[in-house]
Every structure is written in C-alpha cells, then in structure tokens.
C-alpha positions in Angstrom: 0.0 0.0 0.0 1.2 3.2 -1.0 2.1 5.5 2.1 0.4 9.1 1.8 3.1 11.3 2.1 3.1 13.8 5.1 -0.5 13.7 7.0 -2.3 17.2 6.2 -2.2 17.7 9.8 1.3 17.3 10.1 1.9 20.0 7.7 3.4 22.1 10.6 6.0 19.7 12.0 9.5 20.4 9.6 11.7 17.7 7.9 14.4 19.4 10.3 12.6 18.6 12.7 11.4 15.1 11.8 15.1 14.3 10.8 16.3 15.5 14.1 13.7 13.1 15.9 14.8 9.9 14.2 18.1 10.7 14.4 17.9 11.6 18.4 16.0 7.9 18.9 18.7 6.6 16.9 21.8 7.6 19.1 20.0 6.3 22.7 18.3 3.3 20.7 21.6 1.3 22.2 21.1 2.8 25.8 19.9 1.3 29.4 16.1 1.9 29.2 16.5 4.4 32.5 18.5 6.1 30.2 15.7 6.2 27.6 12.6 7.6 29.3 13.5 11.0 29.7 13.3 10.7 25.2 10.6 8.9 25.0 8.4 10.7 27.7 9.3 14.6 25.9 8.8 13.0 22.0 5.5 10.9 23.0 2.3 12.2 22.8 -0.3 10.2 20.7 -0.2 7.7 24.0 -0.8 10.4 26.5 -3.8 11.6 24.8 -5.5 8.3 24.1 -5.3 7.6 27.9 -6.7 11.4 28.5 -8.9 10.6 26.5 -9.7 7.0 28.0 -10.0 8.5 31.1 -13.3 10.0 31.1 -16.3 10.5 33.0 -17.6 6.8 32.1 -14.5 4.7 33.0 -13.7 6.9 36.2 -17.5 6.3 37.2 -17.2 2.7 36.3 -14.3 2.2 38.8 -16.1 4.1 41.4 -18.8 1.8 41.5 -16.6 -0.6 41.2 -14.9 0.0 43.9 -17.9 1.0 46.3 -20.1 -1.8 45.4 -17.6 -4.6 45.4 -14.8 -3.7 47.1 -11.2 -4.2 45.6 -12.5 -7.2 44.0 -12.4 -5.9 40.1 -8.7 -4.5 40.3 -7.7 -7.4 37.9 -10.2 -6.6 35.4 -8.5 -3.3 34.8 -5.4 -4.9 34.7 -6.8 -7.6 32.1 -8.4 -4.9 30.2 -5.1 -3.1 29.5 -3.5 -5.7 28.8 -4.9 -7.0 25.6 -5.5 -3.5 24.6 -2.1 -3.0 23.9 -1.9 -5.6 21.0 -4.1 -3.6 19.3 -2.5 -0.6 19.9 0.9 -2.2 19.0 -1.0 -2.4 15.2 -2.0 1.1 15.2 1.7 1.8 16.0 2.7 -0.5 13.2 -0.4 1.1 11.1 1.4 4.4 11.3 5.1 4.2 11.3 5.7 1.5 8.3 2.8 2.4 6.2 2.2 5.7 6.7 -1.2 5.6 5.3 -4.8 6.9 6.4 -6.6 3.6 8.0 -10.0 5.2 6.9 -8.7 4.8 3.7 -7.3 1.8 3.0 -9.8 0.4 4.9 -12.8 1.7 2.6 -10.5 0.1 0.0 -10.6 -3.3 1.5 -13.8 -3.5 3.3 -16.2 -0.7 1.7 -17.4 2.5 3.1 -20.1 0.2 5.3 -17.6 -1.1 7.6 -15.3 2.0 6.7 -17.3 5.2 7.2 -20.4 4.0 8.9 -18.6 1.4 11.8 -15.4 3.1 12.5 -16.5 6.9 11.6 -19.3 7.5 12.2 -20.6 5.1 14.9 -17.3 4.1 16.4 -15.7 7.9 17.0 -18.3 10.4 15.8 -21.5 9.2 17.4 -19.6 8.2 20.8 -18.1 11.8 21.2 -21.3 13.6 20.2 -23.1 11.1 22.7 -20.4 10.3 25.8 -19.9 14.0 25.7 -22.9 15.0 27.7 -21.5 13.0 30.7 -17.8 15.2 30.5 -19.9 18.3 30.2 -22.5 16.8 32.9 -19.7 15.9 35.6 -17.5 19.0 34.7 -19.6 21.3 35.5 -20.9 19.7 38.5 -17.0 19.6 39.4 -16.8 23.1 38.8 -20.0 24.7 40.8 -18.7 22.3 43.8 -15.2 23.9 43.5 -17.1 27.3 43.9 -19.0 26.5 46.8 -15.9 25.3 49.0 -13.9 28.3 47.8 -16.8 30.2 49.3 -18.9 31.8 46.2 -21.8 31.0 43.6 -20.9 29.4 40.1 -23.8 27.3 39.1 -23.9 24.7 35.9 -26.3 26.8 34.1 -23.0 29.4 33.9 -20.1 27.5 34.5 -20.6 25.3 31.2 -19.4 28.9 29.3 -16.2 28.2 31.2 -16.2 24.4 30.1 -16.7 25.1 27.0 -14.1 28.0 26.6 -11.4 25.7 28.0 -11.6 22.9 26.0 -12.9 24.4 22.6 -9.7 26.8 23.0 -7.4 23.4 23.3 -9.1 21.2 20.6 -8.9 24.2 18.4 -5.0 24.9 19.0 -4.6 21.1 18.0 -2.1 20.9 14.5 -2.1 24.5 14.6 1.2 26.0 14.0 4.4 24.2 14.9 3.8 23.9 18.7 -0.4 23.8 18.8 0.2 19.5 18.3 2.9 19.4 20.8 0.8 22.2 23.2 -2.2 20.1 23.4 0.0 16.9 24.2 1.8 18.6 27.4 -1.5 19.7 28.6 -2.8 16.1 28.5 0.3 14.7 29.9 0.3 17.4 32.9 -3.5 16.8 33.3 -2.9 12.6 34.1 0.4 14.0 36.2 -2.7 16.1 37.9 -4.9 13.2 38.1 -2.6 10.8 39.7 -1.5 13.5 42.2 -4.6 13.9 42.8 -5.9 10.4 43.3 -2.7 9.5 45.2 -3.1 11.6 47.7 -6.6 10.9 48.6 -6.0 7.3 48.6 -2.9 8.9 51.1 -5.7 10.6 53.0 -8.3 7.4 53.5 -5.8 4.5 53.6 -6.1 1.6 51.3 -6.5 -2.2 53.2 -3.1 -3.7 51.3 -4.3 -7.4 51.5 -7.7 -6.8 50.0 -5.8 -4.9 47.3 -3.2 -7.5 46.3 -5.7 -9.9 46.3 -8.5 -8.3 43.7 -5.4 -7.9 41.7 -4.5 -11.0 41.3 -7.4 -13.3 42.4 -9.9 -13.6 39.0 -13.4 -12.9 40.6 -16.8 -11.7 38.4 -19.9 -10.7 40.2 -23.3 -11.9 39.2 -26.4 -10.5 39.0 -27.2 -7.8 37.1 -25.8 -5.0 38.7 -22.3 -6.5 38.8 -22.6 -7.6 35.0 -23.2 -4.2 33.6 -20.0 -2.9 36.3 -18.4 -5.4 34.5 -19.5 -4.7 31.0 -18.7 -0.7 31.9 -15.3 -1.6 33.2 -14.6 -4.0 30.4 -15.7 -1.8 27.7 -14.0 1.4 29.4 -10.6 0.1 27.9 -9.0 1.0 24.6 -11.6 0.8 21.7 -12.2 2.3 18.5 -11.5 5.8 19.2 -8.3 5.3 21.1 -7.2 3.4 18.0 -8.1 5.6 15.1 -6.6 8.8 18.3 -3.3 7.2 18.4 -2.6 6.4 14.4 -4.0 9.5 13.3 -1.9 11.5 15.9 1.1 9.6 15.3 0.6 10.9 11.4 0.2 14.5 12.3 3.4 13.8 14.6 4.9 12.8 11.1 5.9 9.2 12.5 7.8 7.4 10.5 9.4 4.1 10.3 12.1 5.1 12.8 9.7 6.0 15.3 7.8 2.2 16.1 10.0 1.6 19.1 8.7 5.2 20.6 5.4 4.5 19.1 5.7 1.4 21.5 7.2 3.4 24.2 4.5 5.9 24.5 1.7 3.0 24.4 3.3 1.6 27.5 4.3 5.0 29.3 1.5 7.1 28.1 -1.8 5.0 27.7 -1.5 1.7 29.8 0.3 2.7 32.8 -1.8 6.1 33.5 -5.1 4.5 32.2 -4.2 1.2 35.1 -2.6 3.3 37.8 -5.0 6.0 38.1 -8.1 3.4 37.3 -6.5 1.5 40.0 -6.2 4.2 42.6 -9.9 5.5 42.2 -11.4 1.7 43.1 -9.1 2.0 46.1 -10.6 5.2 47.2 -13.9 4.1 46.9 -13.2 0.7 48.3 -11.7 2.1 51.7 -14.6 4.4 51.7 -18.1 3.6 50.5 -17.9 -0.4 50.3 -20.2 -1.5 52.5 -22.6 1.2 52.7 -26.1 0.8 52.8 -26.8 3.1 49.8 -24.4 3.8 47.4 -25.1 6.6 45.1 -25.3 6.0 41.1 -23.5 8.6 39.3 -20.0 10.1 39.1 -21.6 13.7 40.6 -23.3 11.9 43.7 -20.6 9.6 44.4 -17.7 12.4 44.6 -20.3 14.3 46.9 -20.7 11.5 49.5 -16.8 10.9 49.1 -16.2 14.7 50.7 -17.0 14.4 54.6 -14.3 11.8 54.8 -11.4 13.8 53.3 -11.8 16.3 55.8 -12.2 20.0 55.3 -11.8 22.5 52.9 -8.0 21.7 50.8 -8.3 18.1 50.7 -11.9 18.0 49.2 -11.0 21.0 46.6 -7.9 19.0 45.6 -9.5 15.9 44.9 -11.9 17.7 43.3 -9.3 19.6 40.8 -7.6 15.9 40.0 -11.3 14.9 38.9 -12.3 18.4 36.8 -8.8 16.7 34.9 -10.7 14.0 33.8 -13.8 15.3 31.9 -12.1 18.1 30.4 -8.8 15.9 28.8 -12.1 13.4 27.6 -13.9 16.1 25.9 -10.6 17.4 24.5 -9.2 13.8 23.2 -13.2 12.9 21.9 -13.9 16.1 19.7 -10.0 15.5 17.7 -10.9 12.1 17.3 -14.5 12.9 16.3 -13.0 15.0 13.5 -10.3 13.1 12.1 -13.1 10.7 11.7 -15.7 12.6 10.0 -13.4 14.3 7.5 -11.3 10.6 6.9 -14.9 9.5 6.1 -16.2 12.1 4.1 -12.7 12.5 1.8 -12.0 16.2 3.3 -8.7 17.0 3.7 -8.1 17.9 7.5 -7.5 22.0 7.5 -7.7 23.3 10.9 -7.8 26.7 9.6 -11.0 25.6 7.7 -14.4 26.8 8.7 -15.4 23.2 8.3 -12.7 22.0 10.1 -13.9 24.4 13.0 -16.9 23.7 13.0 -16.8 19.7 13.1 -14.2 19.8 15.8 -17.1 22.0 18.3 -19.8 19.6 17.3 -19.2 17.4 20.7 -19.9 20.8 22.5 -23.5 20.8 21.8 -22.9 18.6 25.1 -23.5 22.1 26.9 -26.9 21.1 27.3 -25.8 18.6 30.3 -25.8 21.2 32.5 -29.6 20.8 32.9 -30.2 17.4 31.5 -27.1 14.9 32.3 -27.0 11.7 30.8 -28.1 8.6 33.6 -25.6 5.6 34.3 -28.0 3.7 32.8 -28.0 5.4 29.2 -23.7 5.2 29.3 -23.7 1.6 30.0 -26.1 0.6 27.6 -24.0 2.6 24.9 -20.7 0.7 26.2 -22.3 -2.1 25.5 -23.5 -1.2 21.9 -19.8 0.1 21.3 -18.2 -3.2 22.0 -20.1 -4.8 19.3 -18.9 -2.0 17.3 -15.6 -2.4 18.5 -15.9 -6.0 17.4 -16.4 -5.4 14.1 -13.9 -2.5 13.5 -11.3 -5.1 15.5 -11.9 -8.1 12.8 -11.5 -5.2 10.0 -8.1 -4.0 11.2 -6.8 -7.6 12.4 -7.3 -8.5 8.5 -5.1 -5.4 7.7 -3.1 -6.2 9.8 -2.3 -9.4 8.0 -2.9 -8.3 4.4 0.2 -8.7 2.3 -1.1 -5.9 0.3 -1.4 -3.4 3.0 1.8 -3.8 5.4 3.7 -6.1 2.8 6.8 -7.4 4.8 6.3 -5.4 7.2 2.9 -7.6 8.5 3.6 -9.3 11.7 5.1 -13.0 11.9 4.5 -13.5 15.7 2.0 -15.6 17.1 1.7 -14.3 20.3 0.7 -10.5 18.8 -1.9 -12.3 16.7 -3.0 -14.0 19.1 -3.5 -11.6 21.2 -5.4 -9.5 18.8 -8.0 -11.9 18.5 -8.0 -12.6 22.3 -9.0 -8.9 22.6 -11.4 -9.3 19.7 -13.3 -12.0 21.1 -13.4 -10.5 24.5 -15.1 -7.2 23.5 -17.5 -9.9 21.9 -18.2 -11.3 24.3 -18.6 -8.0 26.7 -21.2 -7.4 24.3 -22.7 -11.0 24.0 -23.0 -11.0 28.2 -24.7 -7.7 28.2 -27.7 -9.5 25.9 -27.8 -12.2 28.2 -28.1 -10.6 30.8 -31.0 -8.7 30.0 -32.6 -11.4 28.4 -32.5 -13.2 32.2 -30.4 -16.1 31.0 -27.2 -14.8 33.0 
C-alpha cells in the first residue's frame, strides 16, 4: 500500500525537525532503558492523549462503582483490560510508522465504506463523542460549581458550562495548529494525568487503602453476578481501549509525522502514556472508593453523587478541593481527546482534507460541545452503559476489520507481523469485546 506522504495535519512539524527526531531515537536506541525515558516521555504524545482521553467520565465512574459496590475485588479486570489493549494498539503503531497511510482509507478500499465510514467513523468515534460527551460536560460542571462552593462563592452549571466550553474548545482548536499547537495540546494532557494521579494519590494517602484486599483483587480472577455487577463489569470492560483510542493514536502519530524510525517510541509511549496512566489512576480511584463507601447501605449512582458523599471523609476544605481539581482533569482531557478524534473521523470519512484553519474543520471539531446542554439534562448511568455495550459490538467489528489489515500482504507487505503471540492476542482482545457485548444480551434477556 502506497504511504500518503506527510499527513495534512502534520503540515506544521519540519523535515528538520522530523530528521532531528529519528536521528535523536537513533543515538539512545543502544542505551539502558533508565537512560531512555526521559526521550521517550518529551517525544511521546499520541499515547498520553489516548489515555486522556480513556479517562473520562464513564471509565472513572465505572471504577467508582466498582470500587464502592464490590470492594477491591475488580482491580484485575483493569489490569486484564489493558492488557490486551495494547496488541491492538501495538497495530496502530505499526499502522502508522511503516505504512504511513490513512486507515479510513485503505480500509474503505478493502472493506467498503459500510464497515469504513459508517462502523469506525461515524458510529465508532463520531456518534460516541457527540453522545459520551454530555457526561464530561454533565460531571464537569458539576466539578466546577462544587469547587465554587468550597472556595466560598456562587458558580452554578447553568454558567459555569461557558467556562467548560471556553477551555476545551480553545485546546481542541490549538490542535495541529502551528508548529507547537500539536505538541501544546499533548503537554496539557500529559500534565492533566500527572494532575490526576497526584490527585488520586493523595486521597487514597488521606483514606488509607486495606493492602491485603488490594493485592488480592489484583490477582485473584473474581466476576460478580447478578445484574448489577454484570453491567460494572461490562462498563469496566468496555471502558478500555476501543475504536476511538485506535483511530486517536494512528492519526496523531501521522500528524506527529511518524515514520518508520519511530515504532519503538510508538511502543514506548503505548506503554508509558496510555496503559500505565489508564491502570494506575483506574486503580487508585477503586481504592478510594473501596476504603470508603464499600459496605454502605446506599451507594449513590453517578460520578456527581458519588464524589459528593466521598467529601465528609477527606476532611475540610483543601483536601476535598484537591480531589476535586484531580477529577475536573478528567472530563475536560475526555472532551478534548473525543472532539480530535471525532474529526479526524468525519473528515477521513467524508474525503476532506483535514485544514484546521477551515471553517469546516472548525466547526466539526465543536460539534461534541452541543454537550453544553448537560448542564440541565445529564445523561443517567443507565443510558452510558447501555451505549458501552452497543460500542463493544462495534468495537468487534472495527477489530476483525483491522486484524485482517493487519495481515494483508497488500497493505503492510513485509512489514505484516510473523509473531504468534501478537496475533494471538489480537484476536483474544477481539473475542473478548465480543463477548462483553454477547453478556450484556444475556443478561437482559434473564439467561445470565
């Protein structure tokens, strides 16, 4: 397959530049790995913002439920989740560095604009960040008028969403602009997780954590049953990597100008960026809420009301309004990571060249920010889990699309993988977002 050239989006970033890069991961290639990480973390990005973007208001509710209803129990699922996200990940990385070519693409090519625009763009990326965005905007500014009333004034949702919306719509909109807007957006999202973890860390610091219970959820295999604990599952399951954190990560690396000296720090920033943020901080949160709520006679349902009942036992005033601050992180780097995605999507699908000085380019970028509306009708648990379940049936079908790819002489040549353990665990990751979705039918059906 015929590599595209320079991505439109990457139109900013120099050859000097790009030159520079390959040569600078060529002279520590031969180095101690501690001597590695300090390159890798400043030239990474794509990683950092598919776990900023992973880490939104669903998946942070799904461990706090998690964590309240069962306990550390489901640490391992998180873990497991990860995991086998990573192989497909790996792909993407593989996708971008030695074929340089747009996915959307070759994939309408292959598999026709069905599985193309309709499966991966439009329902896999576009629909989820027009839809999952009403629960960043709902929690955000929930986050934000709670702020305000510990620090002693007024700032209710039906005026605080103008801040939400300023904040983020001025970040997605610096995004490939100029020769620092990429690189801009990626420190902010790579200082928001170091904010989230802080965060997280230290309220975990502040409630204690039982260390027994905790090693053992991790590494004891345990599911709940019932209904209740099959849709925490399904949420927590389906809360991983998915369609939109692939397309996020190959498209970014393209902008980036990845090439095919830059796989090993594609791999690098997979590890270091998306998997160990997405488990630690997923990790911490079900802690919190295990040394905290388990066991209470009511828990409370959403994100919003969960956070609020979390406050009396962090004591007064700083504690509460830096945990608070670590959380505002998380819907705002979601809405942020959801509305690029959303547009690389919907112009890859439509055949537009990606212009982010474009009105059209503008103006599909904002679309997710008609989730303003949240901050008078949020979306219920109910409504997310039911879409996470829809989306792993998507995700299904967009996995045995790029798996085929993956393996198509025509599309990576030489370059396709001869391991049996990353194919293998491709289609372990395949099959278990089937099943996710499979269980969630079941379930409601009253046969599990």
């Amino acid at each position: 397959m015929t590599p595209i050239g320079k991505y439109p989006l990457g139109d900013a970033v120099s050859q000097e530049t790009l030159d520079q890069e390959a040569n600078l991961l060529e002279s520590v290639s031969a180095l101690p790995i501690h001597e590695r990480l300090g390159v890798y973390l400043n030239l990474g990005g794509p990683g950092f913002l598919g776990a900023a973007l992973t880490l939104g208001a669903g998946t942070l509710t799904a461990s706090m439920l998690a964590g309240a209803t069962f306990g550390y129990k489901t640490l391992w699922v998180i873990v497991l989740t990860m995991a086998f996200g990573v192989f497909m990940m790996a792909a993407m990385a593989r996708f971008t560095c030695q074929g340089g070519f747009s996915l959307i693409e070759v994939q309408k090519r292959k598999h026709g604009k069905l599985i193309a625009c309709v499966m991966t763009s439009f329902i896999g990326v576009v629909a989820v960040a027009l839809i999952f965005n009403f629960g960043q905007y709902a929690l955000g500014t929930h986050l934000i008028e709670t702020i305000a009333e510990l620090s002693g004034f007024e700032f209710p949702q039906k005026y605080n969403w103008l801040l939400y919306m300023g904040i983020t719509s001025w970040l997605v909109l610096s995004y490939g602009k100029g020769g620092s807007g990429t690189r801009y957006v990626e420190t902010f999202m790579k200082l928001a997780l170091g904010l989230m973890f802080l965060c997280f860390a230290l309220t975990l610091f502040v409630v204690g954590i039982d260390w027994g219970s905790a090693i053992h959820g991790l590494f004891v295999p345990w599911l709940p049953s019932g209904q209740g604990g099959i849709d925490l599952f399904i949420a927590t399951t389906a809360a991983g990597v998915g369609v939109m954190d692939w397309l996020l990560f190959h498209y970014a690396g393209l902008t980036k100008g990845w090439g095919s000296k830059h796989e090993g720090l594609a791999r690098m920033d997979i590890g270091l960026g998306l998997a160990l943020p997405f488990i630690i901080i997923n990790i911490l949160v079900v802690c919190v809420f295990a040394g905290t709520l388990y066991g209470a006679d009511q828990i409370p349902q959403s994100a919003a009301a969960l956070s609020k009942a979390l406050m009396p036992l962090l004591g007064e005033g700083g504690s509460q309004i830096v945990f608070l601050l670590g959380f505002l992180a998380v819907p705002i780097t979601t809405t942020v990571g959801m509305s690029i995605a959303a547009s690389i999507a919907f112009h890859e699908a439509m055949g537009w060249k990606p212009d982010v000085n474009s009105m059209r380019w503008k103006a599909v970028i904002l679309m997710p920010q008609i989730a303003f509306l949240a901050a008078w009708y949020p979306s219920p648990i109910e409504l997310i889990i039911i879409l996470a379940a829809f989306l792993s049936l998507s995700n299904n079908i967009v996995g045995w699309s790029f798996y085929l790819l993956f393996n198509d002489k025509d599309v990576l040549g030489e370059k396709r993988p001869k391991s049996f353990f990353w194919n293998a665990g491709l289609l372990v990751q395949i099959t278990l977002l089937n099943l996710v979705a499979i269980s969630y039918v079941y379930n409601r059906l009253g046969w599990w």
